[in-house]
BALUMZA-86786 format. One record per residue (C-alpha): z, y, x; residue in one letter. Coordinates in Angstrom, 3 decimals, m for minus. Each point is the difference from the previous one (the first is absolute). Example, Ala and Ser with C-alpha at 12.3 -4.5 7.8 and 13.67 -1.06 7.14 Angstrom:
<gugus>
GUGU         Z         Y         X  r
GUGU     7.800    m4.500    12.300  A
GUGU    m0.660     3.440     1.370  S
</gugus>
This chain:
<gugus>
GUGU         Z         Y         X  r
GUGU   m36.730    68.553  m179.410  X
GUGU     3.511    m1.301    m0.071  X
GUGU     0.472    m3.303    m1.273  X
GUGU     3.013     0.004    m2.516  X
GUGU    m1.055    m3.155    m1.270  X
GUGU    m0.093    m1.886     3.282  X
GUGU     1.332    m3.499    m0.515  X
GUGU     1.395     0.548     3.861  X
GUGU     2.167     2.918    m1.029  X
GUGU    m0.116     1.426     3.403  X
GUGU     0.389     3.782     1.008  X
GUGU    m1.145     1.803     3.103  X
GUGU     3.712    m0.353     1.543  X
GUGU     0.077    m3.711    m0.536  X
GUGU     0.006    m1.794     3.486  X
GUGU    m3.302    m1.583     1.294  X
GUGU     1.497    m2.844     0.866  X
GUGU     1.588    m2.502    m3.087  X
GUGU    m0.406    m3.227    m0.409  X
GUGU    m3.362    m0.265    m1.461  X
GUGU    m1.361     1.401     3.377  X
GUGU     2.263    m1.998     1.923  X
GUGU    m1.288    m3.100    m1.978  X
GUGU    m3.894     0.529    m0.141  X
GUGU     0.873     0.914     4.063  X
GUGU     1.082    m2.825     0.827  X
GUGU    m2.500    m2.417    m2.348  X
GUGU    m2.459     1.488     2.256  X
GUGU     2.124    m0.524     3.188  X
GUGU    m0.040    m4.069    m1.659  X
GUGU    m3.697    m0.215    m1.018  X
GUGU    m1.177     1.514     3.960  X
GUGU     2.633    m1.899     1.457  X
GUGU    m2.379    m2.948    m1.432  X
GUGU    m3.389     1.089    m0.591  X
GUGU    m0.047     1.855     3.740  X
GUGU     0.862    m3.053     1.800  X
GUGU    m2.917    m1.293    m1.774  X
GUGU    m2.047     2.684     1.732  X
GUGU     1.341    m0.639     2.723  X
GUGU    m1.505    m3.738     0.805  X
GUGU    m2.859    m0.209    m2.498  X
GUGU    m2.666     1.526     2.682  X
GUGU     1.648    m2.463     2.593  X
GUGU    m0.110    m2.700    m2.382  X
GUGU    m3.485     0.595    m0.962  X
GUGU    m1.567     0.986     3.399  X
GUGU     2.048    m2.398     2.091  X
GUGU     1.042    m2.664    m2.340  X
GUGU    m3.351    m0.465    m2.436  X
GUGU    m1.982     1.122     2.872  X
GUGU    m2.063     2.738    m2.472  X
GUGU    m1.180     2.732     1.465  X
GUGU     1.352     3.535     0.766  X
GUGU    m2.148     1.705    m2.753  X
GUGU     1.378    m2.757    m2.768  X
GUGU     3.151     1.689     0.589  X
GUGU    m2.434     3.709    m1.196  X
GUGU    m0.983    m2.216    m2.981  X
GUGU     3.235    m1.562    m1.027  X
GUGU     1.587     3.453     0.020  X
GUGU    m3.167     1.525    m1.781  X
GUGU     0.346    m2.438    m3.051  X
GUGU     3.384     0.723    m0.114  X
GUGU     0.292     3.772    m0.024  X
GUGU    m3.489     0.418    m2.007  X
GUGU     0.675    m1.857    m3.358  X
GUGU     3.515     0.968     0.992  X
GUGU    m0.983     3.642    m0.909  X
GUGU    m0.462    m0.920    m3.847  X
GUGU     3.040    m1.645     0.244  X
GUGU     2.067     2.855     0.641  X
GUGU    m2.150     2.425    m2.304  X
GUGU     0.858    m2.795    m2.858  X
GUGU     4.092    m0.388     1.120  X
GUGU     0.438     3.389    m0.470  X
GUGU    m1.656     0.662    m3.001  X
GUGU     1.239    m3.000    m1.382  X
GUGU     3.707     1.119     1.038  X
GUGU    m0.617     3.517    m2.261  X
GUGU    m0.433    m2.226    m2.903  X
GUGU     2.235    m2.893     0.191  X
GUGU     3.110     0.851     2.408  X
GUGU    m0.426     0.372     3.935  X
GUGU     2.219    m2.174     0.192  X
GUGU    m1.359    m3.256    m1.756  X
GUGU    m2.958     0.889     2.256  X
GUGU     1.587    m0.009     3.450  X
GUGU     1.806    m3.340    m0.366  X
GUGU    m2.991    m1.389    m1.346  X
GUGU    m1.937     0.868     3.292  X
GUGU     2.793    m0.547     2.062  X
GUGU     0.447    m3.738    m1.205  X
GUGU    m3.308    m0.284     0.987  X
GUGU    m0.110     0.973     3.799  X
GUGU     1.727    m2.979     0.835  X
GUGU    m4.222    m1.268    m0.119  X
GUGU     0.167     1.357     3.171  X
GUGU     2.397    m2.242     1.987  X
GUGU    m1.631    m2.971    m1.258  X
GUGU    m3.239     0.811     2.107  X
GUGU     1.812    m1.828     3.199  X
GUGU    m0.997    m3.606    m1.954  X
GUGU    m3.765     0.940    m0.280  X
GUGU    m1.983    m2.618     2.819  X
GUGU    m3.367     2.343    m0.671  X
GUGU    m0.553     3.850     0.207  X
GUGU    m1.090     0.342    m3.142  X
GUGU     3.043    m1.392    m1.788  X
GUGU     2.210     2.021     2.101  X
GUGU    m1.872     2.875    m0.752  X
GUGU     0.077    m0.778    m3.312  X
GUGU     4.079    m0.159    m0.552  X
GUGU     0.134     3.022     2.531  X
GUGU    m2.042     2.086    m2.247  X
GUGU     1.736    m0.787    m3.433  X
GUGU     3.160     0.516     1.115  X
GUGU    m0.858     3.592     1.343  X
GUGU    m1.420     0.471    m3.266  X
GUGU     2.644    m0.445    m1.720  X
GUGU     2.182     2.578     2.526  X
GUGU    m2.500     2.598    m0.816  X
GUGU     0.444    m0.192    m3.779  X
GUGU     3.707    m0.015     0.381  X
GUGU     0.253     2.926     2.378  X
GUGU    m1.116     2.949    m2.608  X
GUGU     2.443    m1.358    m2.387  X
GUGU     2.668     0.034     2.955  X
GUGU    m0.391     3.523     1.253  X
GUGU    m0.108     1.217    m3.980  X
GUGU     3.152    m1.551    m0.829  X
GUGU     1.307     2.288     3.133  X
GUGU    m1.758     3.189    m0.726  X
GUGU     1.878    m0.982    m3.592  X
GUGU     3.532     0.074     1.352  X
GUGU    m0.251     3.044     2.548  X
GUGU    m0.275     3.580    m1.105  X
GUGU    m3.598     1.500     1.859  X
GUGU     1.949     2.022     2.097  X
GUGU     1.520    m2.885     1.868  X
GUGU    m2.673    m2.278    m0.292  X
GUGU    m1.365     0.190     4.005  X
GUGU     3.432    m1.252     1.050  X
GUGU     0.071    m3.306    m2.532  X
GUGU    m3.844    m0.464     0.815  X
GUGU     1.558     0.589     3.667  X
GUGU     2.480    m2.410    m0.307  X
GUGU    m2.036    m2.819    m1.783  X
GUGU    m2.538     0.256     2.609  X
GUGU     2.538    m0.402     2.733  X
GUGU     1.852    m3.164    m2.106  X
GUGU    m3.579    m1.477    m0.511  X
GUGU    m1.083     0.803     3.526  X
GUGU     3.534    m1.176     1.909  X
GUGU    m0.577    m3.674    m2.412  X
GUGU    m3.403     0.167     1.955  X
GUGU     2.036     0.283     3.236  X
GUGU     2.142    m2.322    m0.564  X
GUGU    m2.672    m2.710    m0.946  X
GUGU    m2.247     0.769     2.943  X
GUGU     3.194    m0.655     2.296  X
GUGU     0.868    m3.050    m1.766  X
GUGU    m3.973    m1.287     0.696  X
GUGU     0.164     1.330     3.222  X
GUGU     3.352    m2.639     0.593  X
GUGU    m1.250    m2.624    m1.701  X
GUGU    m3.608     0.141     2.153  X
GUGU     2.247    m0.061     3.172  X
GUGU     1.861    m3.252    m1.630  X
GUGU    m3.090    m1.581    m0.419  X
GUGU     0.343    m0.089    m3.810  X
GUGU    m3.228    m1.293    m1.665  X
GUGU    m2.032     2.499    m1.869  X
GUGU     0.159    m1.788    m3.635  X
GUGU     3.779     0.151     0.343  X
GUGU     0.140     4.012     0.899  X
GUGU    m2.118     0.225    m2.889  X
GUGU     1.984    m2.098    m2.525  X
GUGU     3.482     1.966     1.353  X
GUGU    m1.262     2.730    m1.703  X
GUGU     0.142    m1.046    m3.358  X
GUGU     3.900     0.654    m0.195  X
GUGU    m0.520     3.737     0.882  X
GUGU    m2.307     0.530    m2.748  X
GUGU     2.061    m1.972    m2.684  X
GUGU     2.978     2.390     1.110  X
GUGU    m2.351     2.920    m0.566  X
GUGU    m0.533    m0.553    m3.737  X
GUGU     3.657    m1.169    m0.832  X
GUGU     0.853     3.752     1.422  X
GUGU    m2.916     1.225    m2.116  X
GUGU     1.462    m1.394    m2.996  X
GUGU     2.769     1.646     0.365  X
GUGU    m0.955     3.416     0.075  X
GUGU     0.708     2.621    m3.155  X
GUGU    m3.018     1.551    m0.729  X
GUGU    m3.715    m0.845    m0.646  X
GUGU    m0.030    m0.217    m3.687  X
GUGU    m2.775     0.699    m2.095  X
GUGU    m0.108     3.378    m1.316  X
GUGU     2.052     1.374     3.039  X
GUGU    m0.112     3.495     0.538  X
GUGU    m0.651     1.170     3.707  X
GUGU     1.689     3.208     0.650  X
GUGU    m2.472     2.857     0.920  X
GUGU     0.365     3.069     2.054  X
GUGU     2.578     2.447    m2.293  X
GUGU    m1.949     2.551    m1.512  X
GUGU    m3.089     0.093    m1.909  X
GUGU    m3.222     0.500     1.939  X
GUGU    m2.482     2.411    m0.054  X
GUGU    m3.710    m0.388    m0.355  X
GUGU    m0.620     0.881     3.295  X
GUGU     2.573    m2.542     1.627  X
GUGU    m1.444    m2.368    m2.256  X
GUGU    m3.524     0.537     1.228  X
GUGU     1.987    m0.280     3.824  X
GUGU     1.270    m3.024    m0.476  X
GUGU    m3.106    m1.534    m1.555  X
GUGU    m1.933     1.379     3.307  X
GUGU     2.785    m0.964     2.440  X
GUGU     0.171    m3.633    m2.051  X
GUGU    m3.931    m0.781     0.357  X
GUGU    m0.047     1.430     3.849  X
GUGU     3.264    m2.546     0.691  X
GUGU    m2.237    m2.627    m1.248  X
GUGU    m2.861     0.645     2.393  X
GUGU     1.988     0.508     2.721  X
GUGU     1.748    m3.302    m0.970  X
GUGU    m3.331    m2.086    m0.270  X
GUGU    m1.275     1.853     3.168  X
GUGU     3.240    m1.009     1.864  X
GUGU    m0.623    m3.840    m1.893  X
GUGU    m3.508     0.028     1.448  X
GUGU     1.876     0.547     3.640  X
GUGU     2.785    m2.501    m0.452  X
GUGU     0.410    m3.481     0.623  X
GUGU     1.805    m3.326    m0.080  X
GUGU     2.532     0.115     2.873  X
GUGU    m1.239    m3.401     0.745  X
GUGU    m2.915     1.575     2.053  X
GUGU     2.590     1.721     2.536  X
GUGU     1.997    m3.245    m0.204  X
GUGU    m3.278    m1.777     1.089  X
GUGU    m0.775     2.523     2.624  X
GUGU     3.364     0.026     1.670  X
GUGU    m0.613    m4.150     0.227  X
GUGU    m3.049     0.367     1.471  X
GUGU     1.236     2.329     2.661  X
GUGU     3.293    m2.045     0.943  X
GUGU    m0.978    m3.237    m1.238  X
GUGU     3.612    m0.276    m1.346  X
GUGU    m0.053     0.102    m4.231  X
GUGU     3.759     1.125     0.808  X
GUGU    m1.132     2.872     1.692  X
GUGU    m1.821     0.904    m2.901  X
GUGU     2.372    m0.737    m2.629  X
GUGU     1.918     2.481     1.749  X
GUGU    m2.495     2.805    m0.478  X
GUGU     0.715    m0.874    m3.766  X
GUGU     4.159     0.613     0.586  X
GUGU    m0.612     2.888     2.060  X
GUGU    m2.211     1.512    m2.784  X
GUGU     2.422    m0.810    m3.397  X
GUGU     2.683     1.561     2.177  X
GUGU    m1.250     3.195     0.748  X
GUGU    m1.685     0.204    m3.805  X
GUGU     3.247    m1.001    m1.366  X
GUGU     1.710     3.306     1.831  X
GUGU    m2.675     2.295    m0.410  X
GUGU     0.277    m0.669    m4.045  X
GUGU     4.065     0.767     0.020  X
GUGU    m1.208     3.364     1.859  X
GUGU    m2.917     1.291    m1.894  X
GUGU     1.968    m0.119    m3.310  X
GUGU     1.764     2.771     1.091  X
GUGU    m2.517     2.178     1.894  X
GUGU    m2.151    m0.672    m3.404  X
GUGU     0.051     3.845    m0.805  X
GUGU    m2.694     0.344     2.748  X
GUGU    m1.927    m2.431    m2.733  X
GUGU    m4.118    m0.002     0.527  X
GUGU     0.028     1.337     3.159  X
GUGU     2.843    m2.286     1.408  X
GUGU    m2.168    m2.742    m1.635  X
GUGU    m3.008     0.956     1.825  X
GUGU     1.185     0.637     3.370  X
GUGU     2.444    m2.741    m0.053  X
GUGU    m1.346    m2.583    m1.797  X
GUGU    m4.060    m0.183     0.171  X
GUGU    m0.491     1.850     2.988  X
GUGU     2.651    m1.804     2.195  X
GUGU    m1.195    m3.235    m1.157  X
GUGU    m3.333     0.805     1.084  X
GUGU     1.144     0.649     3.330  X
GUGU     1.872    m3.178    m0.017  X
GUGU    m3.199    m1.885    m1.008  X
GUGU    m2.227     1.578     2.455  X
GUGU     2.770    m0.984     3.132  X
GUGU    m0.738    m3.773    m1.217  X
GUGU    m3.495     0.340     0.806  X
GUGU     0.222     2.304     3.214  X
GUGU     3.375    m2.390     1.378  X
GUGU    m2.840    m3.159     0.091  X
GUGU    m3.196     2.328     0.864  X
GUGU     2.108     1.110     3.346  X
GUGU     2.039    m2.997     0.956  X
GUGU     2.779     1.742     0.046  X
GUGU     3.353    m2.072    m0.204  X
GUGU     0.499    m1.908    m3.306  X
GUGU     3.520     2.080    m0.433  X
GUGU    m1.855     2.731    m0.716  X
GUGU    m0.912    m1.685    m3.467  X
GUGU     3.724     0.240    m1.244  X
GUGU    m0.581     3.599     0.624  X
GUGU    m2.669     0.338    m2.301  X
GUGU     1.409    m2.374    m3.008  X
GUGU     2.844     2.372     0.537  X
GUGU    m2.001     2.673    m1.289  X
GUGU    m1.452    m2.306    m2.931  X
GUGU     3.365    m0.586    m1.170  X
GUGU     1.259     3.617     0.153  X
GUGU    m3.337     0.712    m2.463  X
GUGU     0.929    m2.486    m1.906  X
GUGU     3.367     1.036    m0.732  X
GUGU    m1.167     3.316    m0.935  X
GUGU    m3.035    m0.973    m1.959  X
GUGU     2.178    m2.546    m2.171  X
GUGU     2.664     2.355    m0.643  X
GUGU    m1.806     3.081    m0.706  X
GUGU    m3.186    m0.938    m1.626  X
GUGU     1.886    m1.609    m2.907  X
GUGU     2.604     2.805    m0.640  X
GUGU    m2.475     2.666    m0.223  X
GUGU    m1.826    m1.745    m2.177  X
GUGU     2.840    m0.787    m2.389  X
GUGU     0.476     3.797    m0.159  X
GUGU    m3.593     0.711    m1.116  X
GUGU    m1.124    m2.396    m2.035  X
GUGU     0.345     0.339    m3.895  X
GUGU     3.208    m1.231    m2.236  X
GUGU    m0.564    m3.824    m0.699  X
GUGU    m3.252    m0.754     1.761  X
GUGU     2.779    m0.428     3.799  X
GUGU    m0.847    m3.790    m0.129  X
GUGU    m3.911     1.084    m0.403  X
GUGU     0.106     2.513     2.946  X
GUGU     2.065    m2.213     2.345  X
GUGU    m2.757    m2.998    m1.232  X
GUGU    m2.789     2.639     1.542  X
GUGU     1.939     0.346     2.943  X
GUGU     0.203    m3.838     0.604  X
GUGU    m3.215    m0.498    m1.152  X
GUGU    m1.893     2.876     1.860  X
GUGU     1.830    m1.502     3.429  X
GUGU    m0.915    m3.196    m0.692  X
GUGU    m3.750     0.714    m0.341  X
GUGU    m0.234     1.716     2.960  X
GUGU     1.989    m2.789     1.724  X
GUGU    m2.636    m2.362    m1.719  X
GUGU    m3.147     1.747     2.184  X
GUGU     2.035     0.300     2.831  X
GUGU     1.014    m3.374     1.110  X
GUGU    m3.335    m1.166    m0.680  X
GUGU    m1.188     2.542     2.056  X
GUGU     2.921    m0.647     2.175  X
GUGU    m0.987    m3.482     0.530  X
GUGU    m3.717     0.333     1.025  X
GUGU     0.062     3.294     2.288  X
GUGU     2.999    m2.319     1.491  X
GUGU    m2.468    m2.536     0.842  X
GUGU    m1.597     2.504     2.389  X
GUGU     3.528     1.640     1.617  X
GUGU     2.916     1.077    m1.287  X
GUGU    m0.838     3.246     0.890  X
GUGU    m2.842     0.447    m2.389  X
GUGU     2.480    m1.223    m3.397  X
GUGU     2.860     2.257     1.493  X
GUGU    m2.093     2.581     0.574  X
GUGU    m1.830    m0.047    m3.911  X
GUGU     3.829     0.192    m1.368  X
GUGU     0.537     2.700     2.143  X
GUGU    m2.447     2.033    m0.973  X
GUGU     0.937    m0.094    m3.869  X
GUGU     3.148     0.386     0.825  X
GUGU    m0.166     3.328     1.656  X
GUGU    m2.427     0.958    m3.287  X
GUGU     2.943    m1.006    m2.010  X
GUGU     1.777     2.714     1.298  X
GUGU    m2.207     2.299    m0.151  X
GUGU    m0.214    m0.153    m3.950  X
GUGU     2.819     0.104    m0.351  X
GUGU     1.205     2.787     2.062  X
GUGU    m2.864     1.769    m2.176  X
GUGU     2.243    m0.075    m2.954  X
GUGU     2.435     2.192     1.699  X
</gugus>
């Protein structure tokens, strides 16, 4: 129905891109301009520094995205009912948990600070992308979702590039990680900034009242988006597994920090283009998301099975970032187009939380088949990836 009462007063021929997008943009360009270089090092530091093993790394990221799943479910919800916007700062002042990792001397403090901070990034993000869907009329939604993705993804870029420098200037560790701290203050003073949020906000819906059997459509398409979403967070992991396998291959962690920049900078391109090819919508999805990142998943395995030259690894996170971009960009906006008038910060809380179950099972999984060949851990993800697809080209 159309939203006369919307506190955002926007119209279908408003333009996409004000300042509330530009601002929750560029937090996110901030917080993964911190939180990414974090990413970065942490398997380096924990593998190489701590001297933990590889499947550690499976379990750090496990307890982070697992209880990091009722995190999100409880940001969003909690953003509905007391203002999106309280909500994201109050997870974003939190992520900073994250950087302080670097000081831990043991694995399972550094685990520890790694996991709360991601925590607190999952309850924030729901809140985030509602405050968006808030401020942009449906019909334009794909190219804000587009554009956040490529802001948050080229912040990612930028702070692999700057860990990739600072590794080649022989910076300690502790120090990358503590550098990150001013990113992620910058991200919430940007935050605080932005015009919208409030409780009781009004997200504008799709003009024109719905019939019965849309409604039953879009209660179908939103429970298959799930599946496909948990099936595709079953398949995905921590990028600090490629990281890890790149090192092992070279036996240069610059070499594999640039796997990282090669794969925010194709994600961060592929987001500014699927927001406006998103009238090809599930299918698009589909093809170009899940099913390309499968193939991109499998070509980590079959690169090491073979021997062939370690290059040929930039190829395939290539292909993981181009999923990415899509995945991150569509998945959210169709979402925001289907799911009911004042439950967006619930449905966008499913969406994190859904991911970040899958992602829970996965890196565990990730970290033991691991122990046996990378092959066997790239080849499980794979697998549910290409099932990912499948669902959800079923919907079509």
């Amino acid at each position: 129905m159309v939203n006369d009462t919307s506190s955002t007063h926007l119209s279908p021929n408003d333009r996409w891109l004000s300042a509330n997008v530009l601002l929750i943009s560029f937090s996110a360009c901030f917080a993964d301009l911190g939180y990414q270089a974090v990413l970065a090092v942490f398997p380096l530091f924990l593998v190489n520094q701590l001297a933990a093993p590889a499947y550690m790394f499976g379990i750090a990221t496990a307890i982070s995205y697992g209880p990091g799943a009722a995190f999100g479910l409880i940001g969003g919800r909690m953003g509905d009912k007391y203002g999106h916007k309280k909500m994201a700062l109050a997870g974003n002042l939190l992520i900073p948990l994250l950087s302080l990792a670097g000081l831990a001397t043991n694995a399972a403090g550094a685990i520890s600070l790694f996991a709360g901070g991601w925590w607190a990034r999952n309850f924030r993000s729901p809140p985030r992308r509602a405050m968006l869907a808030e401020v942009v009329v449906p019909a334009n939604r794909a190219k804000a979702f587009g554009f956040l993705h490529a802001l948050d993804i080229g912040g990612g870029f930028l702070a692999a590039t700057a860990a990739l420098l600072l590794l080649l200037a022989h910076v300690a560790l502790w120090k990358i990680f503590l550098f990150t701290i001013v990113p992620l203050l910058c991200s919430s003073l940007v935050l605080s900034f932005v015009r919208a949020g409030r409780s009781g906000a009004v997200i504008p819906q799709t003009t024109g009242a719905k019939t019965a059997a849309e409604e039953h459509s879009d209660r179908k398409l939103y429970r298959r988006l799930l599946w496909a979403t948990g099936l595709y967070g079953f398949s995905s992991f921590s990028f600090g597994f490629p990281i890890i396998t790149v090192d092992q291959a070279t036996h240069s962690p610059a070499m594999a920090v640039l796997s990282y920049v090669v794969f925010f900078g194709i994600s961060a391109l592929a987001g500014l283009a699927t927001g406006h090819l998103a009238g090809r919508g599930v299918r698009f999805l589909a093809i170009g998301g899940y099913a390309i990142g499968a193939i991109g998943t499998a070509g980590m395995g079959v690169v090491g099975l073979l021997h062939w030259p370690y290059a040929l690894y930039y190829l395939c996170v290539s292909l993981m970032g181009l999923a990415l971009g899509v995945i991150e960009t569509l998945e959210p906006a169709i979402l925001s187009r289907i799911i009911p008038k004042g439950s967006t910060g619930g449905g966008m809380g499913a969406l994190t939380a859904t991911r970040s179950l899958g992602l829970f099972a996965a890196n565990i999984v990730m970290g033991v088949l691991y122990q046996h060949g990378p092959m066997w851990s790239y080849g499980y993800a794979a697998v549910l990836a290409f099932a990912a697809a499948i669902v959800m080209l079923a919907a079509e």
